[in-house]
C-alpha positions in Angstrom: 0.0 0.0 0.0 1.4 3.0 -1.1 2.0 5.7 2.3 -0.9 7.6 3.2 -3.2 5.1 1.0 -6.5 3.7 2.5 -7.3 0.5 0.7 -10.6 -0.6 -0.3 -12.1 -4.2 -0.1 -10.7 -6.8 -2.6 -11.8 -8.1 -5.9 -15.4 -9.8 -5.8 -17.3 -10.3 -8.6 -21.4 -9.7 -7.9 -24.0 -10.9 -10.5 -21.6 -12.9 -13.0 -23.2 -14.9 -15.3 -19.8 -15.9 -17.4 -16.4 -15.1 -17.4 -16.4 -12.3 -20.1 -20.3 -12.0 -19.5 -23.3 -9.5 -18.0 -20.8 -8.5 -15.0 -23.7 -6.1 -12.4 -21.1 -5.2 -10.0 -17.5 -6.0 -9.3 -16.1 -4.7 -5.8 -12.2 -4.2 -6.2 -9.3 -2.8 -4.2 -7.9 0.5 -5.3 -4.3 2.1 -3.0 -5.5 5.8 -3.0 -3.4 8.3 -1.5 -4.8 9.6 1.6 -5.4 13.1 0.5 -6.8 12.3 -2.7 -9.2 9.9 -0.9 -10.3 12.6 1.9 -10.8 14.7 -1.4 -13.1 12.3 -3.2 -15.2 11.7 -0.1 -16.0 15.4 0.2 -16.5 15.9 -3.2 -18.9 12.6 -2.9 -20.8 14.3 0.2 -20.8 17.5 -1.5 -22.4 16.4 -4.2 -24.8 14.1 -2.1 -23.5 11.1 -3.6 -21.9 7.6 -2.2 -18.4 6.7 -2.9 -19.7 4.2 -5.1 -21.9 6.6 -7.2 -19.0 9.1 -7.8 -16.3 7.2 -8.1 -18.5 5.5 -11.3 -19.8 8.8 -12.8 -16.2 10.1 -12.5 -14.6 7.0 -14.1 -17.2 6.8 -16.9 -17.0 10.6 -17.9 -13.1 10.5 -17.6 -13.3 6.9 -20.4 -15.9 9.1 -22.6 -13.6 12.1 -22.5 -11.0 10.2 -23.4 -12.6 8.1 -26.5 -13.8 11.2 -27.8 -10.2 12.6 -28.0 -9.1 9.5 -29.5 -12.5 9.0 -31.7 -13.7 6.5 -29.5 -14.8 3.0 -30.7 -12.3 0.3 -31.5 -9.8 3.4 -31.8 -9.4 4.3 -28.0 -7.5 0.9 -27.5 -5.1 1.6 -30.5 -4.9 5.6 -29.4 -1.7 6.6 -31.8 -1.9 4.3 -35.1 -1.2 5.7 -37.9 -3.8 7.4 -40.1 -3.1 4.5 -43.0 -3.3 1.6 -40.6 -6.8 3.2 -38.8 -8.4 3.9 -42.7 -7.7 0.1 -43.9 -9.5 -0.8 -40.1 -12.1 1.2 -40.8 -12.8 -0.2 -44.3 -12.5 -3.3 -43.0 -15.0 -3.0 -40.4 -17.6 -1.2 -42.7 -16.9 -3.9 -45.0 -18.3 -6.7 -42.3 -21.1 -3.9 -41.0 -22.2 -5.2 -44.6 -22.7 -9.1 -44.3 -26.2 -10.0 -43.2 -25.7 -12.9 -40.8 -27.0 -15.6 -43.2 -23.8 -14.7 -44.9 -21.5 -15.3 -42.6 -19.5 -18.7 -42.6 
């Protein structure tokens, strides 16, 4: 734990139906530096929120922020390809937006 840090309970999975499936809730462990956590739970309070609540808006605008600036999509997880390599994806991917499923195979 990093000095200062407060950790939160460990990894638990709530509500899993598969490995990589519908996932409702996942408690985790985070090391937060004391000051930033006092700081997050007064901005929580302030806001009239749980922990919970805005540390999940915060996270989600901060991701949708972030895939704009990248263009979001399948590009967020490549961020800096080149403009030739993200083209020939995205003709690619139009091309199989195309197929109708009875065409697949």
């Amino acid at each position: 734990m990093a000095s200062g840090g407060k950790s939160l309970p460990c990894s638990r999975v709530i509500d899993q139906t598969h490995k990589y499936g519908r996932l409702s809730s996942v408690k985790t462990t985070l090391e937060l530096p004391g000051d930033l956590l006092r700081r997050t739970k007064a901005e929580a309070a302030s806001a009239g929120q749980s922990m919970k609540d805005f540390v999940t808006e915060t996270l989600e605008e901060r991701l949708k922020s972030r895939a704009r600036r990248v263009g979001g999509g399948w590009r967020a997880v490549f961020g800096r390809a080149n403009r030739a390599a993200v083209k020939e994806v995205d003709r690619r991917l139009g091309d199989l937006e195309r197929l109708r499923p009875e065409e697949w195979g």
